[in-house]
N, C-alpha and C positions, 0 to 999 in steps of 0.2 A: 389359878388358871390352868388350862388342858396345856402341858408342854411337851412334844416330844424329845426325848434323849437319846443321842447316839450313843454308839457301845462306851467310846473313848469321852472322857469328860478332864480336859486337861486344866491343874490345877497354877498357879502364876503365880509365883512368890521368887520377886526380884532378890534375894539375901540367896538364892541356889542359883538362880538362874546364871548362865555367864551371856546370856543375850540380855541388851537393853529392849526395854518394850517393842517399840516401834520392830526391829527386826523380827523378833519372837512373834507378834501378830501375824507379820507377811506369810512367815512360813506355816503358822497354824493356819490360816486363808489357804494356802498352796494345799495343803492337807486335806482340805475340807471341810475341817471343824466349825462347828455353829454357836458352842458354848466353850466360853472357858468362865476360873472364877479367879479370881484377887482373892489373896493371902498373905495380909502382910501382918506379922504379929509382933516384930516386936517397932516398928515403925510408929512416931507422932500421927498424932489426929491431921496436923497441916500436911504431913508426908502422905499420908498415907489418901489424903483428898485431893491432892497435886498427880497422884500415880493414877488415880482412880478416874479421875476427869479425863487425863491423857489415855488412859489406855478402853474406855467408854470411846472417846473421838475415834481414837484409832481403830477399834471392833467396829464401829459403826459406821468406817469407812468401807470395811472386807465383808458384812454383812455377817460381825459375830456378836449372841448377844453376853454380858458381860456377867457375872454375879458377882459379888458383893461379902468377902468371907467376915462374918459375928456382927458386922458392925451396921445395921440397918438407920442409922442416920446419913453413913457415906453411900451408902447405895440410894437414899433417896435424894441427897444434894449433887451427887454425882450424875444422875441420869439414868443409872444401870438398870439393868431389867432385875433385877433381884440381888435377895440377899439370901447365903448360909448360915442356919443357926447353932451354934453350941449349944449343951448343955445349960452352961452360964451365961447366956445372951438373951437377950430380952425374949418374952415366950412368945409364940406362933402369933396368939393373939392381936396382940400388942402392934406384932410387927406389920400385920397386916392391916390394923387400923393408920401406922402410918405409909403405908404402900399402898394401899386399895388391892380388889382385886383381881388386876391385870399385871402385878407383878410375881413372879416366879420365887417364891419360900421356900426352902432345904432345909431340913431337920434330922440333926447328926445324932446318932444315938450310938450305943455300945451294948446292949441286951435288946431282948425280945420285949422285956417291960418299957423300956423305954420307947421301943418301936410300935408297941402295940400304942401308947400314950400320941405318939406321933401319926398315927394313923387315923386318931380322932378329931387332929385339927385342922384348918385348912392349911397345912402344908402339902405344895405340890410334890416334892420328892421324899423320899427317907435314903440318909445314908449311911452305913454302918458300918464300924471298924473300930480299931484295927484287924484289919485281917490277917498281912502278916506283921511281922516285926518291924518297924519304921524310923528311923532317923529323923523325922520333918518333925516330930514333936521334942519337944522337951522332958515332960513328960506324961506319957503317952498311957490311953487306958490299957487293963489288961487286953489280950489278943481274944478277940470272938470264936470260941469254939464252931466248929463246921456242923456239930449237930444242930447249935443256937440258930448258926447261918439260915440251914436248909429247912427250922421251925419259921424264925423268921418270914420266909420265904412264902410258907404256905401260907402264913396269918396276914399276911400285907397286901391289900390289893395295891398300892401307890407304887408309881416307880423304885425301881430299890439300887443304891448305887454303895459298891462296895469299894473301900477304901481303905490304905495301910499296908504301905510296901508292896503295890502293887507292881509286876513287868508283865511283858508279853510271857516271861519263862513262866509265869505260874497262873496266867489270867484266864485262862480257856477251861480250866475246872469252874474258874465262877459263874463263865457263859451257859455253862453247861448246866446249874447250877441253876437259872431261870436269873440271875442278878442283870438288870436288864442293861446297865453301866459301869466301869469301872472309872474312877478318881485317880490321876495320874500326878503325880508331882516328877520327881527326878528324872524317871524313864523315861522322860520326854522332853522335859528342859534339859536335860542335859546331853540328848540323842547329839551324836553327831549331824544324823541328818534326821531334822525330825517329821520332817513329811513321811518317810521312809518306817520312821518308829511307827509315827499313828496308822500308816498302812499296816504294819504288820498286829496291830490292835484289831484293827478290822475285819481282818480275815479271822483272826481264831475266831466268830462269829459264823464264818460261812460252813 
């Protein structure tokens, strides 16, 4: 399906976060935000369907729609508007046989061949990283060179959301850069004030 993406695309992994859901929602609502996604990686299937339900009710009370990180059987028992695919998670395909398609597919890649693979199917976004250096993985692909990015770039008609140690200190060469989203993990769960963060996401835009 047609989706639009804000610049800011903040990413929800309760193991960083020091807000419990319910709070963390209010203030991404207060911000403005329309998408966030669930990531939880090393969390049970039961855990991980318990956070997912909860935090679906909750988005769906602030009018946010919710994605669904690898795991397209909890985004479909869950009610979420989508799922994000890895590498190793089930293919575009597949997922989309079990979603139909009025659900929103992200497809993570780390090269131009992968992106260009990803651009053939119906996945609605492509996102690609590491961009920079990142903590949130374990272990993390190598870091996407800026020439690959800005190949990338040209070859993708699909939304393109870049990801991997992103902040506001380094995010506005990507804007610049035609990346039509950035993927946020810490700079924004961990904002002091994170209305405040995502504002300032927004403006390096303008």
């Amino acid at each position: 399906m047609e989706f639009k993406f804000q610049p800011v695309y903040p990413i929800i992994d309760p193991e960083i976060s020091p807000r419990p859901l319910k709070s963390l929602i209010i203030e991404l609502a207060r911000a403005g935000v329309s998408l966030v996604q669930l990531r939880e990686k090393k969390s049970s299937s039961k855990q991980l369907l318990e956070d997912a339900l909860e935090l679906t009710e909750l988005a769906r009370q602030h009018g946010i729609a919710v994605i669904i990180n690898d795991r397209t059987d909890i985004a479909w028992l869950s009610g979420a508007q989508g799922v994000h695919l890895g590498q190793e998670d089930l293919p575009v395909v597949e997922a989309r046989r079990i979603l139909g398609p009025n659900k929103v597919i992200g497809s993570s890649t780390h090269n131009l061949k992968q992106a260009l693979e990803a651009e053939d199917t119906s996945a609605d976004y492509i996102a690609v990283g590491p961009i920079f250096a990142t903590n949130s993985k374990e272990k993390p692909d190598p870091i996407v060179e800026w020439g690959e990015l800005r190949e990338i770039r040209t070859k993708v008609t699909k939304p393109l959301i870049a990801i991997g140690g992103i902040t506001t200190e380094n995010a506005r060469s990507l804007f610049e850069m035609g990346v039509d989203s950035v993927a946020v993990i810490r700079d924004i769960l961990c904002a002091r004030d994170i209305a405040g963060k995502v504002k300032k996401f927004l403006e390096l835009t303008l």
